[in-house]
N, C-alpha and C positions, 0 to 999 in steps of 0.2 A: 831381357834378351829374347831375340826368334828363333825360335827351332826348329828348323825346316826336317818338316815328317816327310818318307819315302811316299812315293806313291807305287801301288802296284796296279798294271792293269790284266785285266781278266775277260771273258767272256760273261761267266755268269758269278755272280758274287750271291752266297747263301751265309745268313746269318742263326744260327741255331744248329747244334751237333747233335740232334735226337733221331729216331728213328727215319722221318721224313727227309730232313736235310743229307744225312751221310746215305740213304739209299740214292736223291737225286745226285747228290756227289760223285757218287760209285759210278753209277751209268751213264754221266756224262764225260766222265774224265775218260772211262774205257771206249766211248765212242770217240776220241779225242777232241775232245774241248774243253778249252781252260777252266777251271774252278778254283775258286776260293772261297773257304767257309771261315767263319768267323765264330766263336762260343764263349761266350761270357765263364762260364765256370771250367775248370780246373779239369783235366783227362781224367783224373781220378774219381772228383766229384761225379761226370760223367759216367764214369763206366761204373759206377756204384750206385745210381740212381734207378730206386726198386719203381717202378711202375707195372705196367702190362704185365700178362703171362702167358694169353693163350694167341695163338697166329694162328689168321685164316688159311683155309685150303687154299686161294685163289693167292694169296701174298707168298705163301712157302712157295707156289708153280711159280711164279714170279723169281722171287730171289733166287729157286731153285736157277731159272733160267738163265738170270746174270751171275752165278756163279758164286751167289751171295750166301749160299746156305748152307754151306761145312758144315759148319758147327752145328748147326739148328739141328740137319740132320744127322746127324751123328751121337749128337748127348741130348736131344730135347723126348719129348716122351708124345706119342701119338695119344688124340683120344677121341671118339666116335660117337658118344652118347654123352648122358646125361641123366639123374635123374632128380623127380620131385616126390616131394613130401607132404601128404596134406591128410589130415581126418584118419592116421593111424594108416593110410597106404603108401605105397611106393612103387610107383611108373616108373619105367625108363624110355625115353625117347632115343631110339636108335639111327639117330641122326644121318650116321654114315650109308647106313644100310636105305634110308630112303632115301639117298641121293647119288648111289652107285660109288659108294668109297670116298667122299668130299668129309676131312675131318679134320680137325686141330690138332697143334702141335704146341704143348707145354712148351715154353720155354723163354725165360722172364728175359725180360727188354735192356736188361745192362748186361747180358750174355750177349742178345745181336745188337746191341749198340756197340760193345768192341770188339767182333767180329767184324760187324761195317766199318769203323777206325782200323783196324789192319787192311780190307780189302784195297781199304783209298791209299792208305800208305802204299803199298804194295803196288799202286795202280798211280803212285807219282804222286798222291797229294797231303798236303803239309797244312792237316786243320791248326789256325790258330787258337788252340785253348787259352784263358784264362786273359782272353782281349776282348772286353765289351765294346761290342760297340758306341759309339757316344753321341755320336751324328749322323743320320739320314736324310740325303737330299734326292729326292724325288720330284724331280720338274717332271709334267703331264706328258710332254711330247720329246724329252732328249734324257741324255744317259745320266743313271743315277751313279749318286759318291756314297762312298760308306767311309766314316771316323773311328777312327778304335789308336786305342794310346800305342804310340808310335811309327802307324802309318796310316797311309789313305787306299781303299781299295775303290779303283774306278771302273765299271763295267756296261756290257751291253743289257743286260738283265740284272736286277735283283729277285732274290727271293724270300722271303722272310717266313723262316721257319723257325722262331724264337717265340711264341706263345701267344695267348692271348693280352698281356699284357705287355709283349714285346714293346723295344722303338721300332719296328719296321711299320707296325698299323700306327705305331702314337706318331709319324712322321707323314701317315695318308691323310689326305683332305677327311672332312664328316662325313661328305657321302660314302665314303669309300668304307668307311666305317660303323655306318648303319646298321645294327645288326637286330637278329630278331630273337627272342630271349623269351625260354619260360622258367618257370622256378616250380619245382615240383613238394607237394605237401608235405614232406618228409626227408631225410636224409639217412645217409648209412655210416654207421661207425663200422670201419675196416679195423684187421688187427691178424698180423704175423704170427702164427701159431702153431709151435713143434706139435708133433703128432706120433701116436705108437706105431703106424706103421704109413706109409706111400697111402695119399688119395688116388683111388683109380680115378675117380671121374668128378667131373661137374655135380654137386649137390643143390638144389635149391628147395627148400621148407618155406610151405606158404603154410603159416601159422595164422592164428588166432590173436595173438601176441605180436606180432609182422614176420614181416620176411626175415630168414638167417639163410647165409648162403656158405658152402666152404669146397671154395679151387685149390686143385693141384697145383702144385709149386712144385720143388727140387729136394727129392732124396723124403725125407721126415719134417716136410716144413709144407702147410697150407696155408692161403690169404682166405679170410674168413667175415662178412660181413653181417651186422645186423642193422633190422631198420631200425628207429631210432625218432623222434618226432625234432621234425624242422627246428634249427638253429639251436639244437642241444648242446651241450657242453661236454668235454674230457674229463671235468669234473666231476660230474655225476654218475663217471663210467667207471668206479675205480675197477682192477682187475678181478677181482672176485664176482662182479654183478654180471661185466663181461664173461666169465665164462660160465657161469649161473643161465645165462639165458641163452648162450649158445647151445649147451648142454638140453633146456627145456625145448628151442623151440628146433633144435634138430635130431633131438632126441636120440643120444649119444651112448645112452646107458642101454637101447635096446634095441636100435636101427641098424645095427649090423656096419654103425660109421666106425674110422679112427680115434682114439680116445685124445679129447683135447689136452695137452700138454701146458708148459710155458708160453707166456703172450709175450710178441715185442712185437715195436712200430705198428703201436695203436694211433688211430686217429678219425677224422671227421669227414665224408665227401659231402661237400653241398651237391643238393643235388638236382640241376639245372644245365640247361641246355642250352646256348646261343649261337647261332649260326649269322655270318655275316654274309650279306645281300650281295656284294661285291668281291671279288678276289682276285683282281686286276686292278690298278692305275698306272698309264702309261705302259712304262718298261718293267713295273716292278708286281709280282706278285705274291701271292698269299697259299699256303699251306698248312697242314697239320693242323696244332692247339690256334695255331695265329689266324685260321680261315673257320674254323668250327669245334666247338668244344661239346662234348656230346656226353649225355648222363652215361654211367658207365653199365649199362647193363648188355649184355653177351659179346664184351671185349668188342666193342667196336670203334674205340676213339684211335688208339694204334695204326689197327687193321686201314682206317681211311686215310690215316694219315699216309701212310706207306702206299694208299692207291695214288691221293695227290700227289708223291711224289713220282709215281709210273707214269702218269696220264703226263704230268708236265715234262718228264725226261725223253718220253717219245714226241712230242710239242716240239720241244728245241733240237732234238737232232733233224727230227723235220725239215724245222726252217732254218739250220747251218748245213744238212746236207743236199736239202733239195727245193731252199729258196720259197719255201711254201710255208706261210704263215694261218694256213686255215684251222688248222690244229689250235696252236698257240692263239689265234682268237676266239675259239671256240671256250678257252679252258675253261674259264670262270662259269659260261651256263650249261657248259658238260659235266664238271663235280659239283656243281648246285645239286644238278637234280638228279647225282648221285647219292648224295649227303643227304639228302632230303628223303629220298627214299629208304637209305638205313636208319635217319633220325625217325619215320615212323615205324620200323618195325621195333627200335630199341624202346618207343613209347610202348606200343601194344607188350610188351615184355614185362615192361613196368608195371603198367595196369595187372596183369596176371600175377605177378611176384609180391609186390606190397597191397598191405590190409587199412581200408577206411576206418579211422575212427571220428567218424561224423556222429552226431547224435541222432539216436532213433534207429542205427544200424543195426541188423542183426547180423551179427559176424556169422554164423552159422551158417544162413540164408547165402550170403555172401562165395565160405570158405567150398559150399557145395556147387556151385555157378562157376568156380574155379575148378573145382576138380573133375567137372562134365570138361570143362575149358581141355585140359591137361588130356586126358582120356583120348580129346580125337587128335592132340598133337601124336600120342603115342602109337597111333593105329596108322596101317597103310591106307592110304587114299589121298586124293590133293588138298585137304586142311595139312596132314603132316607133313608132305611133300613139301608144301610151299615155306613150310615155317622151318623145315629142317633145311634146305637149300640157301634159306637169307642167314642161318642162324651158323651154320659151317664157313660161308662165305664161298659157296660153289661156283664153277666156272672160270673163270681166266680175267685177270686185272686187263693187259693189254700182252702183245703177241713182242716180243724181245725186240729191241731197238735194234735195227741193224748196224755193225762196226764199219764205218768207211776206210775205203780204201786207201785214199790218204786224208790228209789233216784238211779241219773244215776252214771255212772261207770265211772270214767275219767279214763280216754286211758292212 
């Protein structure tokens, strides 16, 4: 027997309910144009998935400005600096203060994931959770369909904000998904970990041993990293070694840190970078994990996700309120060579943070070339300036999409 599925049509159909998608969500539906999002997993799953923690200066002005920031502001925790560990000292880099107030804001990503799910609600829209999609058709030149069990959503745009391993890219030609890929010599074992008292700030220990890092989180809970030598196992980490060398290499017992308590949601980052060449075909394009996945070093894979979806939410009100497509063909080589210019600072990051262990190296030689490193981040002048302005996320994503005055015009 056939079972004829609804179809719904829409303006823009987003596949993926993570930070990217439900912010382009937000701002296009308060500009009035249709939306329909789509999320494979469950609201609950959703709004419980620990990722991110820290949000750029430039993203909170942003949300701030679409109205997206209650919560953030209200219960997330400001933080301005930073400091590093190395050879028995401790710098701070006063991040904010070189950049005239530009600083982060704690506050973990399944907080503004269902904060952005209430704004859409609120603002008329009705994510479908726990409907994967199942089919993507994307003809080069006419309007793409989306399959998801028990209806059909047909639109003028797609957007696939479902990952990198989403169907919105396994549905684009090869080209479109040519991407360009490093693999870095090392990996970081992360791990949830109560604490005696509130992290003030950003820790990072460039050890001898490698890198251990440990970020604020919420209340008496840090996310805490160490490096770890490429494609290591869980296995070899049980809890005790884990906090054995969190202990040694950020040196806990006389550093004036939080005392490391109970460990949960330990795990593994590969830790590799790939950014795809492409992030348009036809009508449909690409965002967030699904356009560029970025080693996670000073919270930046979120943060750009959240810019693609500003850059593209001011694109389409564009060309529905003022028939101008120059924006929206722009998008793909305007957050190229945005991404590209955070993917190198989050490389230079890397390099300062993790320890070679090549043969013949003198880690010594080494850990003291980092600490000259560290030294002129910390001082005023433009080495610090420039590193603390990419590393806050200073300045402005894009200037607030303006709300039309009546409803837009589909093309």
């Amino acid at each position: 027997m056939t079972h004829t599925q609804r179809t719904i049509r829409t303006q823009v159909a987003i596949v993926g309910a993570g930070p990217a998608g439900l912010v382009l969500a937000c701002v296009l539906l308060r500009a009035g144009i249709s939306v329909e999002i789509v999320e494979r997993q469950s609201r609950e799953a959703v709004e419980r998935r620990a990722r991110a923690g820290l949000v750029e200066h430039r993203v909170v002005e942003y949300l701030r400005a679409h109205r997206l920031a209650d919560g953030l502001v209200a219960h997330g925790v400001q933080h301005g600096w930073c400091d590093f560990l190395s050879l028995g000292e401790r710098l701070r880099v006063d991040y904010a203060a070189h950049t005239g107030g530009a600083a982060h804001w704690v506050y973990p990503q399944q907080f503004l994931v269902r904060d952005l799910i209430t704004a859409l609600e609120e603002a008329g829209g009705r994510p479908h959770f726990a409907r994967p999609a199942t089919a993507v058709h994307a003809p080069a030149g006419g309007q793409p369909r989306l399959r998801c069990p028990g209806f059909v959503v047909e639109a003028d745009y797609l957007v696939g904000c479902d990952g990198h391993h989403g169907i919105t890219r396994d549905a684009l030609p090869a080209a479109v998904r040519d991407d360009v890929s490093h693999r870095y010599p090392y990996d970081w074992l992360t791990v949830l970990t109560e604490v005696d008292r509130p992290v003030e700030g950003v820790v990072y220990a460039v050890h001898e041993r490698g890198f251990a890092g440990m970020m604020p989180r919420t209340g008496r809970l840090a996310r805490c990293y160490l490096q770890v030598p490429a494609e290591d196992t869980l296995a070899r980490w049980p809890r005790e070694r884990v906090r054995e060398e969190l202990d040694t290499r950020l040196h806990t017992a006389h550093g004036g840190l939080p005392r490391i308590g109970r460990l949960t949601d330990t795990g593994i980052l590969r830790m590799r970078s790939t950014i795809s060449q492409r992030l348009r075909h036809g009508r449909v394009f690409l965002a967030g994990d699904a356009a560029h996945l970025l080693a996670p070093a000073g919270a930046k894979g979120m943060n750009a996700a959240v810019a693609d979806a500003a850059d593209l939410a001011e694109a389409l009100v564009r060309h529905y309120r003022d028939r101008d497509d120059t924006a929206l063909d722009a998008y793909s080589a305007r957050r190229l060579e945005e991404v590209w210019r955070v993917q190198a600072f989050a490389d230079r990051l890397l390099t300062l943070l993790n320890t070679s262990t090549a043969d013949g190296h003198d880690a010594r030689f080494a850990l003291r070339l980092k600490l000259e490193h560290i030294r002129r981040l910390a001082e005023t002048g433009p080495f610090g300036t420039d590193f603390a302005r990419q590393y806050a996320g200073a300045g402005a994503l894009l200037p607030p999409a303006p709300t039309p005055a009546t409803g837009p015009e589909t093309p």
